[in-house]
C-alpha positions as CSV (number, residue, x, y, z in Angstrom):
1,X,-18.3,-14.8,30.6
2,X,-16.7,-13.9,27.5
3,X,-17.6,-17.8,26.2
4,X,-21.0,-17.4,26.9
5,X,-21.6,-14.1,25.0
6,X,-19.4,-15.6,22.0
7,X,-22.2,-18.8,22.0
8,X,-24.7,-16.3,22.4
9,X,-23.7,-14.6,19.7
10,X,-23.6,-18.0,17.6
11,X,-27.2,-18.8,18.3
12,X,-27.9,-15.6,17.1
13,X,-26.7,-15.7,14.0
14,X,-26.2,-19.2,13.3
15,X,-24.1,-19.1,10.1
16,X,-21.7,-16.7,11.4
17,X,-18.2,-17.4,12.3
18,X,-15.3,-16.1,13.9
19,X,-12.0,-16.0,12.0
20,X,-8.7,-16.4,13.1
21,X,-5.6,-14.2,12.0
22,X,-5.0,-16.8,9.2
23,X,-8.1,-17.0,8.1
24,X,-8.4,-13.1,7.9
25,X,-5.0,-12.6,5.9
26,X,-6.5,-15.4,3.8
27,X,-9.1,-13.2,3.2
28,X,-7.6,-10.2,1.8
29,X,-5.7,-11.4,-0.2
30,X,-8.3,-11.2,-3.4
31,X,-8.7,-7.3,-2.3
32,X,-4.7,-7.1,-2.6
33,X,-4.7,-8.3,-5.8
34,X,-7.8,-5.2,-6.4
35,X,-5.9,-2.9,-4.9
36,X,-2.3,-3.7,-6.9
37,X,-4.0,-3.0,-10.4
38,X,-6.0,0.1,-9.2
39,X,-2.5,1.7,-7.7
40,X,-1.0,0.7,-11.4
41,X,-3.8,2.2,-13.4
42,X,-3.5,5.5,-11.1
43,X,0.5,5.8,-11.0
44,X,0.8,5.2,-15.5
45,X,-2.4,5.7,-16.7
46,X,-1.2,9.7,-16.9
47,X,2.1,8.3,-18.8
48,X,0.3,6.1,-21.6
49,X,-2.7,8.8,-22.5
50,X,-0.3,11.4,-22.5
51,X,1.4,9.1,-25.0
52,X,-1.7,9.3,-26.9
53,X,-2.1,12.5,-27.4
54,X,-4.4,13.2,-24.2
55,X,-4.4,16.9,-22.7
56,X,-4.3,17.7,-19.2
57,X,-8.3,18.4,-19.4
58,X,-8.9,15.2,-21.6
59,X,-7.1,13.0,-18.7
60,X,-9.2,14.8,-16.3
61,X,-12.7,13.4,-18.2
62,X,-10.6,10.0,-18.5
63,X,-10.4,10.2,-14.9
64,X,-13.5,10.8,-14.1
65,X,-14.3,6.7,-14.9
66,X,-13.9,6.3,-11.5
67,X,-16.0,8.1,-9.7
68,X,-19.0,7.8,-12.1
69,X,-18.6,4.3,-12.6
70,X,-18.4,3.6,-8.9
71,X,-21.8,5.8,-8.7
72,X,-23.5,3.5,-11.2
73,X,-22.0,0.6,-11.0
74,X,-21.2,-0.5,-7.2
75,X,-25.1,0.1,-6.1
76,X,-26.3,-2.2,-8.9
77,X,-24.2,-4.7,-8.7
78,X,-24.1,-4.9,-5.2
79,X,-28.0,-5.0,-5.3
80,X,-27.5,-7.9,-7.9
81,X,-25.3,-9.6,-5.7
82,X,-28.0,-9.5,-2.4
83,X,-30.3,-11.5,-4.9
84,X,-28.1,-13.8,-6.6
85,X,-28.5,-17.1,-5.3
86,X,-26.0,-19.8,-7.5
87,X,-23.9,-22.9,-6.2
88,X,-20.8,-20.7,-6.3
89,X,-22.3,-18.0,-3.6
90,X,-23.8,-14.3,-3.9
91,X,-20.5,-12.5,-4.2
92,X,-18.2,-14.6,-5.8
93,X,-19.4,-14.8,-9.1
94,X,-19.4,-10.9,-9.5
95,X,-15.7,-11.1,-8.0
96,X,-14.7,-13.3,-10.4
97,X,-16.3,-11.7,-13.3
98,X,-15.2,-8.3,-12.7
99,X,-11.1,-9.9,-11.9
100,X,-11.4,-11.5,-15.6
101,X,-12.5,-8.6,-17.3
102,X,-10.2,-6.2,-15.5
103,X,-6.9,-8.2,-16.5
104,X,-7.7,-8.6,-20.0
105,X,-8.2,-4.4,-19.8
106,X,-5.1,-4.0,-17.8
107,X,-3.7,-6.0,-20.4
108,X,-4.9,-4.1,-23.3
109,X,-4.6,-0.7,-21.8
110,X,-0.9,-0.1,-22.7
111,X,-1.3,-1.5,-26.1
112,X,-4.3,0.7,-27.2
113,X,-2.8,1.7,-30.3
114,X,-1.9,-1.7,-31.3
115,X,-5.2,-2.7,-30.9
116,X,-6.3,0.4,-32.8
117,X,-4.0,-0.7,-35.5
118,X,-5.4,-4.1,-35.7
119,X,-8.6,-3.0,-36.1
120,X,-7.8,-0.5,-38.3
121,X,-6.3,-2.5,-40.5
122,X,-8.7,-5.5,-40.4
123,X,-11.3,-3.0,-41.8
124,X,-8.9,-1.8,-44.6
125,X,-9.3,1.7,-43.6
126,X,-6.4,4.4,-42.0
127,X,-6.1,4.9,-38.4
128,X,-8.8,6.7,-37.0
129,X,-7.9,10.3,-35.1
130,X,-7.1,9.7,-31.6
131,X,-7.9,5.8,-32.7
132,X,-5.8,4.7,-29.9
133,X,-7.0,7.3,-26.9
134,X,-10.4,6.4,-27.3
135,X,-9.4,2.4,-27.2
136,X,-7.5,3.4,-23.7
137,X,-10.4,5.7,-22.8
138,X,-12.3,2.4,-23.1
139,X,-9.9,0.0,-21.0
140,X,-10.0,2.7,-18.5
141,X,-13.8,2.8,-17.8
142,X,-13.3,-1.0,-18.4
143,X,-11.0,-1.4,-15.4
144,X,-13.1,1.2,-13.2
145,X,-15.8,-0.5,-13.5
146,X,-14.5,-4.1,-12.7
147,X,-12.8,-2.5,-9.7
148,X,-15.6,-1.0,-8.4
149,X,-18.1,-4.0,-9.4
150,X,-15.7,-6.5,-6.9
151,X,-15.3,-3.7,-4.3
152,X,-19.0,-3.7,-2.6
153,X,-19.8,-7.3,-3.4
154,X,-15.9,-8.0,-1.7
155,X,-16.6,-5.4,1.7
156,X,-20.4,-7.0,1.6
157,X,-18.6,-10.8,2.1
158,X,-17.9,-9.5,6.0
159,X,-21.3,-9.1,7.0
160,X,-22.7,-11.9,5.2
161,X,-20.1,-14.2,6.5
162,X,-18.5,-12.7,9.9
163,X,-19.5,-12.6,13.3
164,X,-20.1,-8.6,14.3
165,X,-17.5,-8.5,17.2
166,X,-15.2,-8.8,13.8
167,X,-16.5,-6.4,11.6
168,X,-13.9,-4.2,12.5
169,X,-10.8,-6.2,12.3
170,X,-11.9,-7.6,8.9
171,X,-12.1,-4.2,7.4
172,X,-8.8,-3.2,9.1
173,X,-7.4,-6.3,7.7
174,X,-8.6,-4.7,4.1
175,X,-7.1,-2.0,5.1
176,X,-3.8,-3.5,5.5
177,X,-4.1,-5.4,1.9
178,X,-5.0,-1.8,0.5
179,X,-1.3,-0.6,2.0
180,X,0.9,-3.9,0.8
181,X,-0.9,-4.0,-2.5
182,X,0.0,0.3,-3.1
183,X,3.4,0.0,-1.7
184,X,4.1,-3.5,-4.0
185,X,2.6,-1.6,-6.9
186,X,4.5,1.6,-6.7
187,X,7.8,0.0,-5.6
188,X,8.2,-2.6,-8.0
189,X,9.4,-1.1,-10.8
190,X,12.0,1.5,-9.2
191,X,13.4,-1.3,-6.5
192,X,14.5,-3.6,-9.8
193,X,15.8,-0.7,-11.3
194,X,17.9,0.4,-8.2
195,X,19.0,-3.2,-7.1
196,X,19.6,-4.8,-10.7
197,X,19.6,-2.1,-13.3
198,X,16.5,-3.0,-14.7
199,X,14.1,-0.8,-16.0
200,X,10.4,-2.8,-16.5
201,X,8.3,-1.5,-19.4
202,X,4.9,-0.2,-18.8
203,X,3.5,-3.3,-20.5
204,X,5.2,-5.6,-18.2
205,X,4.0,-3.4,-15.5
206,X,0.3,-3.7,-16.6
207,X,0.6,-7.3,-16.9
208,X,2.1,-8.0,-13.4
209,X,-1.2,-5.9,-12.5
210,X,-3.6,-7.7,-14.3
211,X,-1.9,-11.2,-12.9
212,X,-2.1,-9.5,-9.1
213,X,-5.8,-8.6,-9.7
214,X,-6.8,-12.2,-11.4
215,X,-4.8,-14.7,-9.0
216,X,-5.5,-12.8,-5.8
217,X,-9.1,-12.7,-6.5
218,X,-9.4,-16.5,-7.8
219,X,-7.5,-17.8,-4.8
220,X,-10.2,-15.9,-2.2
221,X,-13.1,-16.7,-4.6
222,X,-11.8,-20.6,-3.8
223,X,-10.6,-20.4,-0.5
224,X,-13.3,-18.5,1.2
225,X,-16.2,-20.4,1.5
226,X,-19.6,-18.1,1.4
227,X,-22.4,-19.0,4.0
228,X,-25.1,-20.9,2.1
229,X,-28.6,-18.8,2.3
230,X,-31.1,-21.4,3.8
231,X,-34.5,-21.6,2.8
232,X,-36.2,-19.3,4.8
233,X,-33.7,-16.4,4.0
234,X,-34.5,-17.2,0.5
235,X,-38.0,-17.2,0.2
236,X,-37.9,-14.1,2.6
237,X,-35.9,-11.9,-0.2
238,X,-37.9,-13.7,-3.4
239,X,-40.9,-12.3,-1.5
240,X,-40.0,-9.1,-0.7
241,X,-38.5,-8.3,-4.2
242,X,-42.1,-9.7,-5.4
243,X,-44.4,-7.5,-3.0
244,X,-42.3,-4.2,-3.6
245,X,-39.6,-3.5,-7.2
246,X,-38.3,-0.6,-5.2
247,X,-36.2,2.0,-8.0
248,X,-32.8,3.0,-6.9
249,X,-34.1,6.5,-5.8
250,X,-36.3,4.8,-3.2
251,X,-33.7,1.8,-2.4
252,X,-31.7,5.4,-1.8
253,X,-33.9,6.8,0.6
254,X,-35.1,4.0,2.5
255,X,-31.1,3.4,3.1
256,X,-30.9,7.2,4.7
257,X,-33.9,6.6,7.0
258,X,-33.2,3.3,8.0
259,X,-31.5,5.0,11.4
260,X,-30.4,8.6,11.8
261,X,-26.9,7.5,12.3
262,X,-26.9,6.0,9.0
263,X,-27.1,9.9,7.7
264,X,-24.7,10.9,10.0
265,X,-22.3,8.3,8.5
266,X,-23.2,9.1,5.0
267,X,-22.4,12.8,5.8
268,X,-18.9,11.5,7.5
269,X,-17.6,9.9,5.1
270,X,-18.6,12.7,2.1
271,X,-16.7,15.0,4.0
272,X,-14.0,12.9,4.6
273,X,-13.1,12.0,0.8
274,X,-13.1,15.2,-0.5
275,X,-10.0,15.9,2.3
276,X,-8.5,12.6,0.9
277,X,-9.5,13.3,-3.0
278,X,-7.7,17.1,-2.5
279,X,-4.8,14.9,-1.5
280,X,-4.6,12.1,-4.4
281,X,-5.6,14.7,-7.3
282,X,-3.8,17.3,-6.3
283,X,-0.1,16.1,-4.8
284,X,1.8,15.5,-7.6
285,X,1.6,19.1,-8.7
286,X,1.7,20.4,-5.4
287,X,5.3,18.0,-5.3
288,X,6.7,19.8,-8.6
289,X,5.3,23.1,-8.1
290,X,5.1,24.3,-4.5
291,X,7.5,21.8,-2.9
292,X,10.0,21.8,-6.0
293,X,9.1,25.7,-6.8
294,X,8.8,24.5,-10.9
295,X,6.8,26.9,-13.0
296,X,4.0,26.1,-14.8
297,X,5.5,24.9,-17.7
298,X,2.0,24.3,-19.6
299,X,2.5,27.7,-21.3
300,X,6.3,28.3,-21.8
301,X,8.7,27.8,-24.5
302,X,10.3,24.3,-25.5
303,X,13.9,25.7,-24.3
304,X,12.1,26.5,-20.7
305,X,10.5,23.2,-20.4
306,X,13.9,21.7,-21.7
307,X,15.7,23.6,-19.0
308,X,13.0,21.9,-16.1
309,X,13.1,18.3,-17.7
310,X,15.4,17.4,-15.1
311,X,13.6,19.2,-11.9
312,X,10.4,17.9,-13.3
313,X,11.3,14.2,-13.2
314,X,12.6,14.4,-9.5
315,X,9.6,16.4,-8.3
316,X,7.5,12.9,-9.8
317,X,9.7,10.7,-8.5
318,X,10.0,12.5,-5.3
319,X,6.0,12.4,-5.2
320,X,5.8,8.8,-5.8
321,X,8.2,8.2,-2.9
322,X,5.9,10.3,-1.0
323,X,2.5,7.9,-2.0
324,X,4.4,5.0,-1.4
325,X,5.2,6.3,2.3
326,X,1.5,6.8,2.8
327,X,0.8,3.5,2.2
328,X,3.4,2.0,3.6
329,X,2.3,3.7,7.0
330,X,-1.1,2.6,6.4
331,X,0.2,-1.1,6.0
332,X,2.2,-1.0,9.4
333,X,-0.8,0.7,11.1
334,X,-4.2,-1.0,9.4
335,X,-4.3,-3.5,11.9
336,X,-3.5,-2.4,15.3
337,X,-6.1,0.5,14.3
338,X,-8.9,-2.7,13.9
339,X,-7.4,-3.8,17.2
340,X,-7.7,-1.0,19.0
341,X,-11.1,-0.1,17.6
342,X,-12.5,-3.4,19.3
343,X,-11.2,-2.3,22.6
344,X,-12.0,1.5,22.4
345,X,-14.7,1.6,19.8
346,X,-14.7,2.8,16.0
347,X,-15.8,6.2,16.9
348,X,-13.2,7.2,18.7
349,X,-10.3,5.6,17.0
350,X,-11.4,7.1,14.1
351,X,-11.7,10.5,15.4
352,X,-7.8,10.6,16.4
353,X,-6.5,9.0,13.5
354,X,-8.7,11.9,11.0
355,X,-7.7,14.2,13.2
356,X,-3.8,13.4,12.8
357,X,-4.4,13.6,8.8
358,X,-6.6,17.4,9.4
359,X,-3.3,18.5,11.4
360,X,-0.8,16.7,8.3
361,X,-2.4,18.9,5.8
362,X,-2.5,22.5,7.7
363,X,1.4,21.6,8.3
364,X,1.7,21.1,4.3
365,X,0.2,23.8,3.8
366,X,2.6,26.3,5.2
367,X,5.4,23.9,5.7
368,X,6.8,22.8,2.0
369,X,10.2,21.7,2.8
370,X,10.9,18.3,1.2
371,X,11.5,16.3,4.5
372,X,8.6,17.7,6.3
373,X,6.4,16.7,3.5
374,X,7.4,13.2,3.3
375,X,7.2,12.9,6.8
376,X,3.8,14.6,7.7
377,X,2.8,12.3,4.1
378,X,3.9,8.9,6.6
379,X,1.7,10.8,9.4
380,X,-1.2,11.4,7.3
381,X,-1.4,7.6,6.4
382,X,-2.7,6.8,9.8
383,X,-5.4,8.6,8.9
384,X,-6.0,7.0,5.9
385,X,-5.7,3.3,6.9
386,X,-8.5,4.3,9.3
387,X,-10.5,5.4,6.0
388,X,-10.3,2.5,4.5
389,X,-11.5,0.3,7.4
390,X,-13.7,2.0,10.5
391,X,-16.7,4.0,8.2
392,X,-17.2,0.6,6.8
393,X,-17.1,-1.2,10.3
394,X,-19.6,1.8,12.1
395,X,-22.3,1.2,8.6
396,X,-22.1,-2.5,9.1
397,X,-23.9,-2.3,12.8
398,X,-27.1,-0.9,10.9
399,X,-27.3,-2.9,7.6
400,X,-30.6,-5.2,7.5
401,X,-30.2,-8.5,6.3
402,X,-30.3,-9.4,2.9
403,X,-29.4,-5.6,1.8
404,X,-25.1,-6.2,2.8
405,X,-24.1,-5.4,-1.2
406,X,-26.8,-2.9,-1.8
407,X,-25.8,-0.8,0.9
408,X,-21.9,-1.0,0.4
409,X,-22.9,0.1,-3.6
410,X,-25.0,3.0,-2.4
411,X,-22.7,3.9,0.1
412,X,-20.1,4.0,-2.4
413,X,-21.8,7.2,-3.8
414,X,-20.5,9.0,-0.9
415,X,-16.9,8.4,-1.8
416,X,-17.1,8.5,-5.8
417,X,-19.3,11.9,-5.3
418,X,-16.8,13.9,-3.5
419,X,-14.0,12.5,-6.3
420,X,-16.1,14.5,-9.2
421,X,-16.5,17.3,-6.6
422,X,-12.8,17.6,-6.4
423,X,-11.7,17.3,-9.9
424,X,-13.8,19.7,-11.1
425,X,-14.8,22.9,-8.3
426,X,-11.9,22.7,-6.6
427,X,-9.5,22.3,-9.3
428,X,-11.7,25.7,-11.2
429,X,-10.9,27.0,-8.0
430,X,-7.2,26.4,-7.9
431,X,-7.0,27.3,-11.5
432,X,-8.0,30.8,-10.4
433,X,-5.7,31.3,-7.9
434,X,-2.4,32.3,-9.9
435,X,0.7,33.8,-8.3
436,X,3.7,35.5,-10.3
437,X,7.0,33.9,-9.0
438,X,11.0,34.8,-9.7
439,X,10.9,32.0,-11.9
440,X,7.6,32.2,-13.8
441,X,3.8,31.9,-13.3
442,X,2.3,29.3,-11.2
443,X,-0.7,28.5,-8.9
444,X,-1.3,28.0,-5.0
445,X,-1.2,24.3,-5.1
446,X,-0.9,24.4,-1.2
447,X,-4.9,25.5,-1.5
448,X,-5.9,22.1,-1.9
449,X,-4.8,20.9,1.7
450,X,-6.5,23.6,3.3
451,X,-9.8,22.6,2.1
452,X,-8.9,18.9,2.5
453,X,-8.2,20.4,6.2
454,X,-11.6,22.3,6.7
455,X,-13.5,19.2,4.9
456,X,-11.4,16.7,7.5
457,X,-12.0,18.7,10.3
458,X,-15.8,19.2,9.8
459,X,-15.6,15.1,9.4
460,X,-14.2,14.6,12.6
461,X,-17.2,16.4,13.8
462,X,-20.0,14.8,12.2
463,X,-17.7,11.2,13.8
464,X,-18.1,12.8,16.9
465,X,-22.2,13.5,16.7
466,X,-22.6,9.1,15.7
467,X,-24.4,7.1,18.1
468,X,-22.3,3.7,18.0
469,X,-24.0,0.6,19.0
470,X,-22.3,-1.2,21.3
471,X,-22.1,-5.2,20.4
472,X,-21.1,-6.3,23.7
473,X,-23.5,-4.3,25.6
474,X,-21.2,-2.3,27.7
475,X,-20.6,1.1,28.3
């Protein structure tokens, strides 16, 4: 029985084909390489502006790169990418592209002031102000927006190229490259320095990143072979984008109405990041300043922040330890969650595992002990490897053909829109809420996993309203 449906399924959507576990590590392995360099340019881009001279409110506009490149850039590119018909495929040329251009800024990024310098001197003039912030300003937005260029075209390759019944486990199998690449990134540099006393530079650092990003991505880009459009798919697109140059506002809207659960997704997922976004943004100083019970120090005397140099630098390291926990968790867990998704549906899997993360954060909120942090940090990773794999996997049941990278670019507005929600409201609000403590002034950081909470919870909701087709036709 089973045969027959496969077969069915073949006829269906001749093209199609079903891969096996090899195949799907195969696959990941350029979106490991992705996800390496993006956990690098998160953990030091903070250390190198700050260098710089980069405030805490210039970092924040730096940071905003991401979100507002992955608003802009994703739903063009992978718009682009659904009309882009070369010998090398539709994707792979905008993976490649966007791995190139990311290592050479991963590579320049730590050396902006060189490159400053160079310049500088080449046109016999002094260094300019901030010469060298504005050059890693630049390699930032650089690396954004390569990252999120490869990202739609990369999650658009399982449609195009998969048979449905897999749409899942491929995503899951993301998932699981997301985790290894974070937890590779992150523990790198501190394993070499525990096991042989060797403390890597930031340059070498960024280099090992940029190297992750460009091999990864050129051995998938060779390795996995794209379906060939045929003729008819071709000349159905060519005359579609002739009868009708839709602008993104109406690519936009047409994406919404093209089924109700498509909203409901949308809506899902929005809620969803800005729980995960009050989590990224926000731990570090929750770490050092609730969990640690540090002062602000952004207001004190030299002596004071001389006297917390110490603290400070566990609280980081402890929070790092913390991330890398997360996503270690996630690795372990990314692909039983795709497994179990086939057997028990995407709706339901991903109900539990959001609601595991909702009940994480209301126990960080009140419970700030170091242990119980880290371990409710492991818990919340379940959650998160879901993220990364199931709201991709429930879209891909309602994406027309031809549309695959336009849809993963527009739908990439709902996870870069809550970012620039996050970084800005909620951190006004947080600002606001100040507390006078036995050691000095400081601010509810804990705040931020109560909202992350309500916004989780409301997300599980909205899963829980989804209509999910069923591909095999059972109940």
């Amino acid at each position: 029985m089973r045969e027959n449906t496969d077969k069915q399924n073949e006829q269906a959507l001749p093209g199609l084909r079903k891969l096996t576990t090899i195949q799907l590590l195969n696959f990941c392995l350029g979106f490991f390489g992705l996800q390496f360099a993006w956990q690098m340019r998160i953990i030091l881009s903070g250390p190198v502006t700050e260098n710089l001279g980069a405030s805490p409110f210039i970092f924040g506009l730096i940071w905003l790169a991401g979100p507002m490149t992955g608003m802009i850039v994703q739903p063009i590119i992978g718009a682009l990418s659904d009309n882009t018909h070369t010998r090398f495929g539709r994707r792979r040329p905008y993976l490649m592209l966007g791995a190139i251009l990311a290592a050479l800024a991963l590579w320049a990024f730590p050396n902006s002031e060189q490159i400053a310098q160079f310049f500088a001197d080449k046109c016999h003039m002094p260094l300019p102000l901030f010469g060298g912030l504005i050059v890693a300003a630049a390699m930032i937005w650089i690396i954004d927006a390569c990252v999120n260029a490869a990202q739609g075209p990369y999650r658009a390759l399982i449609p195009d190229n998969i048979v449905p019944e897999q749409h899942s486990i491929a995503n899951s199998y993301l998932s699981f490259a997301i985790g290894l690449g974070s937890v590779i990134a992150a523990g790198t540099a501190p394993v070499l320095k525990w096991a042989f006393d060797y403390q890597m530079s930031i340059e070498a650092q960024f280099i090992m990143a940029a190297l992750a990003f460009l091999l990864g991505m050129t051995w998938t880009c060779i390795s996995f072979k794209e379906k060939p459009a045929d003729k008819s798919e071709k000349e159905v697109e060519s005359s579609e984008n002739a009868s009708k140059k839709q602008s993104f506002i109406d690519n936009f809207k047409t994406f919404l109405k093209s089924s109700p659960e498509v909203y409901k997704i949308c809506m899902m997922q929005f809620c969803t990041w800005i729980g995960v976004m009050c989590m990224f943004i926000f731990f570090t100083q929750f770490a050092i300043h609730t969990v640690f019970a540090i002062p602000d120090l952004t207001v004190v005397s030299e002596d004071m922040k001389e006297h917390y140099a110490t603290a400070a630098a566990v609280a980081t390291n402890y929070s790092s330890i913390c991330f890398a926990i997360l996503n270690l968790v996630c690795f372990l867990v990314s692909i039983p969650i795709g497994m179990l998704s086939t057997k028990f549906g995407n709706k339901k899997v991903h109900m539990i595992s959001l609601l595991t993360m909702t009940i994480a954060y209301l126990l960080m909120s009140f419970f700030s002990t170091p242990g119980i942090v880290m371990l409710l940090m492991g818990i919340a990773g379940i959650g998160w490897a879901s993220i990364l794999a199931l709201p991709f996997a429930m879209l891909t049941e309602y994406i027309q053909k031809g549309s695959e990278g336009a849809v993963m670019g527009i739908f990439n507005i709902f996870i870069a829109g809550p970012q620039i929600l996050v970084c800005t409201l909620i951190a006004w609000l947080i600002s606001k809420c100040v507390m006078t403590t036995p050691k000095g002034l400081n601010y509810h950081w804990e705040y931020s996993f109560l909202i992350g909470a309500v916004a989780l919870l409301i997300s599980v909701i909205i899963t829980k309203m989804i209509h999910e087709k069923n591909l095999n036709n059972q109940e």
